[in-house]
C-alpha positions in Angstrom: 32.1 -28.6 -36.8 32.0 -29.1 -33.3 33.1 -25.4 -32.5 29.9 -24.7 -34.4 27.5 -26.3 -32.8 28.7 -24.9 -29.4 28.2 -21.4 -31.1 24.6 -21.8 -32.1 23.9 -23.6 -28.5 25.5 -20.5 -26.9 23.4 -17.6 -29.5 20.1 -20.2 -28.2 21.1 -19.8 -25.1 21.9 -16.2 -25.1 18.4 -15.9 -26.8 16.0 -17.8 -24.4 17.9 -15.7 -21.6 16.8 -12.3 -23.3 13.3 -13.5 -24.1 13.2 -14.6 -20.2 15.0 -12.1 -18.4 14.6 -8.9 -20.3 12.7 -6.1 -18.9 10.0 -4.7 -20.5 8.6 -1.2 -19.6 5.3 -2.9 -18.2 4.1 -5.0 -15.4 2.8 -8.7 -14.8 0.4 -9.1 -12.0 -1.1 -12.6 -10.6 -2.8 -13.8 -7.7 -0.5 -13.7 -4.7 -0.9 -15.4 -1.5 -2.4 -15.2 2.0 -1.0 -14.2 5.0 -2.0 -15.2 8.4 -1.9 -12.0 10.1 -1.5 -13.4 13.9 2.6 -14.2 13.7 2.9 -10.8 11.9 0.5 -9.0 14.7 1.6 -8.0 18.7 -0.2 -6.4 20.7 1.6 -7.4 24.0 -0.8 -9.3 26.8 -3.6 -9.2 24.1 -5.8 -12.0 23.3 -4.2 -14.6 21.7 -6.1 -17.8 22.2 -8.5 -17.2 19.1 -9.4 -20.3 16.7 -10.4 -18.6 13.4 -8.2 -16.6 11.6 -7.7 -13.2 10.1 -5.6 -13.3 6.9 -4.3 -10.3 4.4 -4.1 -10.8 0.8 -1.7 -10.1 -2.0 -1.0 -10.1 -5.8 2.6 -11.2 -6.9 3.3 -7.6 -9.4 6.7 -7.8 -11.2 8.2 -6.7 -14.3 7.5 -8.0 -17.3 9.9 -10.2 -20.3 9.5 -10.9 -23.3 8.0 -15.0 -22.0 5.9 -13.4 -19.7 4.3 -10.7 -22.2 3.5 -13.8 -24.6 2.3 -15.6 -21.9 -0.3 -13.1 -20.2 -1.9 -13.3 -23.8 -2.9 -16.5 -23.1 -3.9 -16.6 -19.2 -6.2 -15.5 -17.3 -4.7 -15.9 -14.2 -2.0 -13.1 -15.3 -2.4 -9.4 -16.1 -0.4 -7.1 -18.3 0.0 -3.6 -17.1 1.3 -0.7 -18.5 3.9 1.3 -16.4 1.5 3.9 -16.2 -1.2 2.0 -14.4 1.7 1.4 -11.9 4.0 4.0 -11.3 3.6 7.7 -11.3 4.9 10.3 -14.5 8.1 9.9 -14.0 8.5 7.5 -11.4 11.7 5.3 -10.9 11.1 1.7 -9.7 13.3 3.1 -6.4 10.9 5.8 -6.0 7.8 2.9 -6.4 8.9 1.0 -4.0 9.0 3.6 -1.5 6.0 4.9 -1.9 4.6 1.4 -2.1 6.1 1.2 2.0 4.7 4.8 2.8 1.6 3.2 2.3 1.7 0.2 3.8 3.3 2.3 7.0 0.2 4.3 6.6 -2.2 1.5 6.8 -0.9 0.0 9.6 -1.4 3.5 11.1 -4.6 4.0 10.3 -5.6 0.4 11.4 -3.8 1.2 15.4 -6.0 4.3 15.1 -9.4 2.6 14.3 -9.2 -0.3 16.1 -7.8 1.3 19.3 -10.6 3.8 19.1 -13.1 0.8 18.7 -12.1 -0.3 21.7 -12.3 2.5 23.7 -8.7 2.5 24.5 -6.2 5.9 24.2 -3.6 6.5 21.6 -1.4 9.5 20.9 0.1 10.6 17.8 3.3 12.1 17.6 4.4 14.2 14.8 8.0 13.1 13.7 8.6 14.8 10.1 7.6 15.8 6.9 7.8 13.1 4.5 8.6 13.5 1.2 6.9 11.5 -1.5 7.7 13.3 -4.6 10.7 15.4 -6.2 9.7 17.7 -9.2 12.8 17.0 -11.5 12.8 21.0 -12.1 12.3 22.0 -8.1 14.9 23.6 -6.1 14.7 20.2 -4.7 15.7 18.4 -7.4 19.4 16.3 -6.5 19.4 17.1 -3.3 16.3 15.8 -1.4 15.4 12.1 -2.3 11.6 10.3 -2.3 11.3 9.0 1.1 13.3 11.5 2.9 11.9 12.9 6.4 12.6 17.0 6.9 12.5 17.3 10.6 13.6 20.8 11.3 14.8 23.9 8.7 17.7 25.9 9.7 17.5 23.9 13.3 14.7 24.8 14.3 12.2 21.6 15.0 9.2 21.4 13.3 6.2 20.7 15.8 3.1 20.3 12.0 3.5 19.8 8.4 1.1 23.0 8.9 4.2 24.6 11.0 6.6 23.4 7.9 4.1 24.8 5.0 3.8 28.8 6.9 7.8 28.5 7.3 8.5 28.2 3.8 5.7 30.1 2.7 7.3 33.3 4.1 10.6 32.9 2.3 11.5 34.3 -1.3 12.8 33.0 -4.4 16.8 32.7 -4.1 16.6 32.2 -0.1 18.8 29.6 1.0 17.4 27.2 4.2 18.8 24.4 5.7 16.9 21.2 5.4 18.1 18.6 8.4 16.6 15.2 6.9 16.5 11.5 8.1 17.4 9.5 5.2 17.4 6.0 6.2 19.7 5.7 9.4 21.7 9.2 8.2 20.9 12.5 9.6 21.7 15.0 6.5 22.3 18.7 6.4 20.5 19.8 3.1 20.9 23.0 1.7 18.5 24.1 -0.5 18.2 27.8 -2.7 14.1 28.1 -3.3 12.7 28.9 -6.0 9.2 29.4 -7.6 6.9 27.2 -7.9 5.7 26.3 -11.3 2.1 26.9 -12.4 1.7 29.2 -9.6 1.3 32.7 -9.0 4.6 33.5 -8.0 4.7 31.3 -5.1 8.2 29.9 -4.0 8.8 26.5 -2.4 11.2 23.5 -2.1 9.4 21.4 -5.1 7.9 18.5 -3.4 5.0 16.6 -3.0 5.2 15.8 0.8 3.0 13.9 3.5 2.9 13.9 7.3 4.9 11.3 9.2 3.8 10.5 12.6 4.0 7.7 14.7 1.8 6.3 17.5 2.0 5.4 21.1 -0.4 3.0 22.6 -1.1 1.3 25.6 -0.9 -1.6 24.9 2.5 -1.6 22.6 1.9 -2.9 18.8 4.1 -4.1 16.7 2.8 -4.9 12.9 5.8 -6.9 11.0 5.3 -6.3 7.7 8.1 -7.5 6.1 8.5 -6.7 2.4 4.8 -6.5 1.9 4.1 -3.0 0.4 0.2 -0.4 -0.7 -2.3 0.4 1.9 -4.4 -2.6 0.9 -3.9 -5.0 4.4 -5.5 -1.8 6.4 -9.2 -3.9 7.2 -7.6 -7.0 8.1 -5.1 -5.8 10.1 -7.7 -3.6 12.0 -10.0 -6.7 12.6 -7.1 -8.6 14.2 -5.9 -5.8 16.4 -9.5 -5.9 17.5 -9.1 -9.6 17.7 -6.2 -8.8 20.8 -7.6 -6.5 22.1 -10.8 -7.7 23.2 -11.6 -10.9 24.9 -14.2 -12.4 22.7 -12.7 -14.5 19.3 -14.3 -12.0 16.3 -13.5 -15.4 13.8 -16.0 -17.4 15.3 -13.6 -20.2 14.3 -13.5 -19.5 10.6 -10.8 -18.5 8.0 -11.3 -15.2 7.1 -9.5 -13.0 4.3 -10.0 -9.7 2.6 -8.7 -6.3 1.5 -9.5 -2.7 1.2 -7.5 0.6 2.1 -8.8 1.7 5.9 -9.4 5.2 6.7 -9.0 7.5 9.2 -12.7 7.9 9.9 -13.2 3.7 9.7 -13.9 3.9 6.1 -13.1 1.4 3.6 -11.5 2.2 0.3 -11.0 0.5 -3.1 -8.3 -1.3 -4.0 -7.0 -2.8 -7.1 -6.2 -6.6 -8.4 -8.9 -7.8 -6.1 -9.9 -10.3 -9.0 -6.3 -12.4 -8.5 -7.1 -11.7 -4.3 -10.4 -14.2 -4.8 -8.7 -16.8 -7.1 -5.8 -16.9 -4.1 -8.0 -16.8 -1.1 -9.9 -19.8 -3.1 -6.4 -21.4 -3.5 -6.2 -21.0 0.2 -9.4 -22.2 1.2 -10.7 -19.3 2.6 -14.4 -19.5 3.8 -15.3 -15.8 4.4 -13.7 -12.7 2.0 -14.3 -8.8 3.4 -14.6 -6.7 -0.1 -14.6 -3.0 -0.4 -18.4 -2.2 -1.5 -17.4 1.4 -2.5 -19.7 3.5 -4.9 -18.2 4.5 -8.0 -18.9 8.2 -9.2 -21.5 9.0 -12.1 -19.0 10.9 -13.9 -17.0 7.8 -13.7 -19.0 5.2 -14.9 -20.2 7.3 -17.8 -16.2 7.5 -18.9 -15.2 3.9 -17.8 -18.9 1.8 -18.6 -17.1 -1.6 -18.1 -15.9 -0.3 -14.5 -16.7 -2.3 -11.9 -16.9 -1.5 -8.0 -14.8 -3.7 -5.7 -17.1 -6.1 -4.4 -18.6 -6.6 -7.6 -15.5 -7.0 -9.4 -15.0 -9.8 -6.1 -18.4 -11.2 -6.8 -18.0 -11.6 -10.5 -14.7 -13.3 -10.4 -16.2 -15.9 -7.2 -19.2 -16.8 -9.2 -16.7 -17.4 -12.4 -14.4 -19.6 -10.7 -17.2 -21.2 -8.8 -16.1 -20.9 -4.9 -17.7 -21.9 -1.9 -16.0 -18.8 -0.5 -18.9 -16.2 1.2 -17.6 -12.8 -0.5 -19.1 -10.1 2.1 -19.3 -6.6 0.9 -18.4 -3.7 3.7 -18.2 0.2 3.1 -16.4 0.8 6.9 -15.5 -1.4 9.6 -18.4 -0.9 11.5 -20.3 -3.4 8.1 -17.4 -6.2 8.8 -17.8 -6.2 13.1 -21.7 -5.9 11.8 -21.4 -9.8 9.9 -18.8 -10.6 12.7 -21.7 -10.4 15.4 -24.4 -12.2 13.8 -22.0 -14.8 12.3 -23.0 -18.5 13.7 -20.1 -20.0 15.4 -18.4 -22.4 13.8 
């Protein structure tokens, strides 16, 4: 009898673990934290006796169990995602991930570039490789390069552009072997590679990537963003207001605690983002006084197809009103709208 009873607690057991640990093919999303950007910013002998603060946002995205499915029916502080909404057609999680760093690299890019051209300072950008952000699974690629992978020279020879890599390959034929050497991690690789055409083409030939420039930056003064294993391109504002922040004399805070979000562009820009609903809720939970929101305009053709879509800020707006904070949600459409508010803000 007793024998018994420990088998039924062990199939209970073994139950509650699948229900809890299982995972499904879909995602979870909820609100995530904020992040004081000023221990993860350097920009050394830059300003650093500011009273405010400049803080990113996140959403806590994980896959989802069996509990967890059940329970996002029920809360509205948790969102179910398909995998499609996530990753890409055909996407490992591996390959996610990745791609989920190439973007935060790039935003942290994009944000040196901005702000150091805000403040009048130089900055040069050095080509380092061709990055590769996708494998087609029928390419001549296919096993041999890997998402994430840098080409830096074919058959030795250096390449100076990703425009420099695109005419090399362009004048090759289908069945010509190159030699890719890559930067995979902290290995140099010798990849060979037999071309072959691309599909849906008209006979072109190609290696059967998706690829992206790599570059890197040198400024005066050095910058180091730590990112640690915070991933997407949505931290690009806020860490270009708090490079600003070092880099001129006057505290842009004004003394208050300032969050937001949004993708940053080359040209200063701001770009839409997604989960900014659980960004609010968090920056609430984190008593936040001031949020920056993406105010971008949403195409015609769009909101005819998607009615219930909602821009960024008034996605932010909606959810602030609903959960009744004291937080001022500010829209911007480039950084030029957020050092705009900075400026006339009252200090604190």
């Amino acid at each position: 009898m007793k024998m018994r009873k420990w088998g039924i607690a062990a199939v209970i057991l073994l139950v509650v673990a699948f229900l809890a640990l299982y995972p499904l093919d879909m995602y979870i999303s909820r609100p995530g934290g904020a992040y004081d950007l000023a221990p993860l910013v350097e920009v050394v002998g830059g300003d650093t006796d500011d009273v405010g603060t400049f803080s990113l946002m996140t959403i806590a995205i994980g896959k989802a169990t069996p509990v967890t499915y059940a329970w996002s029916k029920m809360s509205d502080k948790m969102k179910l995602l398909p995998a499609t909404q996530v990753r890409r057609h055909g996407e490992s999680d591996a390959e996610y991930g990745v791609r989920q760093k190439k973007m935060m690299a790039d935003s942290k890019t994009h944000a040196i570039s901005v702000a150091f051209e805000k403040a009048g300072l130089p900055i040069n950008r050095k080509f380092t490789g061709v990055f590769v952000a996708g494998v087609l699974p029928t390419g001549a690629s296919a096993g041999k390069l890997e998402v994430g992978d840098i080409i830096q020279s074919i058959d030795q020879l250096k390449l100076a552009s990703t425009e420099a890599f695109m005419r090399k390959i362009s004048d090759m034929h289908v069945g010509q072997k190159v030699h890719l050497q890559v930067q995979r991690g902290q290995q140099q690789l010798d990849v060979p590679v037999e071309l072959k055409e691309l599909p849906k083409t008209d006979g072109r030939v190609g290696l059967g990537i998706e690829f992206e420039e790599q570059v890197t930056l040198e400024t005066e003064p050095k910058v180091d963003i730590r990112t640690e294993e915070i991933g997407g391109p949505s931290a690009g504002l806020m860490f270009t207001l708090e490079l600003m922040n070092r880099l001129v004399d006057v505290d842009l805070t004004k003394g208050y605690t300032i969050a937001g979000t949004g993708e940053m562009h080359e040209d200063g820009s701001v770009g839409r983002i997604g989960g900014i609903d659980f960004k609010i809720i968090a920056a609430d939970r984190q008593d936040m006084e001031i949020f920056f929101a993406p105010d971008d305009e949403l195409p015609e053709e769009v909101k005819k197809k998607n009615p219930q879509l909602l821009s960024n800020y008034e996605e932010a707006k909606a959810t602030a009103d609903k959960i009744g904070t004291n937080m001022k949600v500010v829209p911007v459409k480039t950084i030029d709208d957020a050092l705009s508010y900075l400026e006339k803000l009252q200090e604190k």
